[in-house]
MARDOBA-502963 format. One record per residue (C-alpha): x, y, z. Coordinates in steps of 0.05 Angstrom, whole numbers, plus 5000, padded with zeros to 4 digits. Layout:
BEGIN
XYZ...
! end
This chain:
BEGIN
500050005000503350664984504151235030499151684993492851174992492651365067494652035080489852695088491153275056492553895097486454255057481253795092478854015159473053995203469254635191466254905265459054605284456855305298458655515224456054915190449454995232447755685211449755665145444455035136439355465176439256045132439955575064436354835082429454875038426154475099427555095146426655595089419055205078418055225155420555935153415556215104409855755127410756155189410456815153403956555117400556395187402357155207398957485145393157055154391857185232392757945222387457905164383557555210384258115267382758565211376058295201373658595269374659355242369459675213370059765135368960315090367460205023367760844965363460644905363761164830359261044776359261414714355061144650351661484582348161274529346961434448341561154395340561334327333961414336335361904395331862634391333063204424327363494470328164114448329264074379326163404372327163584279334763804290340063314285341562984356349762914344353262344384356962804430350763144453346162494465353262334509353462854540346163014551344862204578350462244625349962034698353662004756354461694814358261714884356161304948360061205010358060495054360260385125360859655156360359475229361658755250356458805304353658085303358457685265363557815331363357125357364056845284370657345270373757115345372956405321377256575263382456965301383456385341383155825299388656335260392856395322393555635328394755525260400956005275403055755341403454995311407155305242413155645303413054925331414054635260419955085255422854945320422854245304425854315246431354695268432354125327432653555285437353935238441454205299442253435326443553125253449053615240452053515314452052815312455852875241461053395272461952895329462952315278468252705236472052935299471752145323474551915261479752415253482252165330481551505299486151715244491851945281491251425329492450935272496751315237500951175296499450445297502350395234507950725238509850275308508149625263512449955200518549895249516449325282516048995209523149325182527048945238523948375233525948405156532548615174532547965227529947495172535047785120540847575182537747035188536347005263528147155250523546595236518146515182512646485232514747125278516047495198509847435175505647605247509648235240507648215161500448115177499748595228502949155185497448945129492648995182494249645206494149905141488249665129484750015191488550615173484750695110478850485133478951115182481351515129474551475092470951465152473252185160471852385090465452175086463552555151466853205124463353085059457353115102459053665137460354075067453653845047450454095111454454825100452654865027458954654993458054374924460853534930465853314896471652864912
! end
């Protein structure tokens, strides 16, 4: 196995919880979705308060009319021109309505509160979300940080059954080492290896996760 299959580049590190937590709140679509649900909830239970306030409406109308066959009044022989029927059929209107809520109360207090729990249980939804996401991304941070420990720890291990291994070659090669004690020292250089990569993926994959969770794009 060559040197390079197990080593970790300086480059990759293990980005702060608190950074990789924040950056997912403000960018995860499940909190964005929870976020503006929330936001929703609040429109709708202020329109709902609104409903108890009286309401004024303004209402224009403005309409004419025109007929060929239209005559004037006074000069029911002359010529009744198409401006003139307009402007002698023309009618306006302006009327101003006030609203009072009196007996609908009990109906509008219904709404405000159904409103209000619909936005107390849309801030629970978010909380949650942010929990579960808060515990996923700790419990990733915590994995990454294990398996970098179990890195160096094996890297370690390695390098105590890399000299363990070179004297008992140098033994065998004197010929005072035998076959059997060569090859435990072989096989538990292979084996360290073998756990030294092992943890060497371990901690990628945990980082990766981590960069997913912090919005870095993957790639390997």
């Amino acid at each position: 196995m060559k040197p390079e299959d197990t080593e970790i580049g300086d480059e990759i590190i293990i980005i702060p919880f608190s950074d990789v937590f924040q950056n997912a709140v403000a960018s995860f679509p499940e909190i964005k979705s929870a976020e503006y649900n929330l936001k929703a909830e609040e429109k709708n239970l202020s329109i709902a308060r609104g409903t108890r306030s009286p309401n004024i409406y303004l209402r224009g109308l403005i309409y004419s009319r025109y007929s060929q066959l239209g005559r004037n009044p006074l000069e029911p022989d002359a010529p009744y021109p198409y401006g003139d029927q307009i402007k002698d059929n023309r009618y306006q209107q302006v009327s101003i309505n006030l609203s009072i809520p009196i007996f609908q109360q009990w109906a509008i207090q219904n709404t405000i509160s159904n409103a209000k729990i619909l936005m107390l249980d849309a801030e629970v939804n978010l909380d949650q979300s942010k929990q579960i996401l808060y515990k996923t991304i700790q419990q990733t941070h915590l994995d990454a940080t294990a398996a970098l420990e179990k890195y160096r720890t094996s890297t370690e291990v390695v390098d105590s059954r890399q000299a363990a291994f070179d004297y008992s070659q140098e033994k065998l090669d004197a010929g005072t080492e035998n076959a059997v004690d060569y090859n435990i020292a072989k096989n538990n250089l292979i084996k360290a290896q073998a756990e030294l990569l092992q943890a060497k993926f371990e901690f990628i994959f945990t980082t990766k996760i981590l960069d997913f969770y912090n919005g870095v794009p993957f790639k390997l």
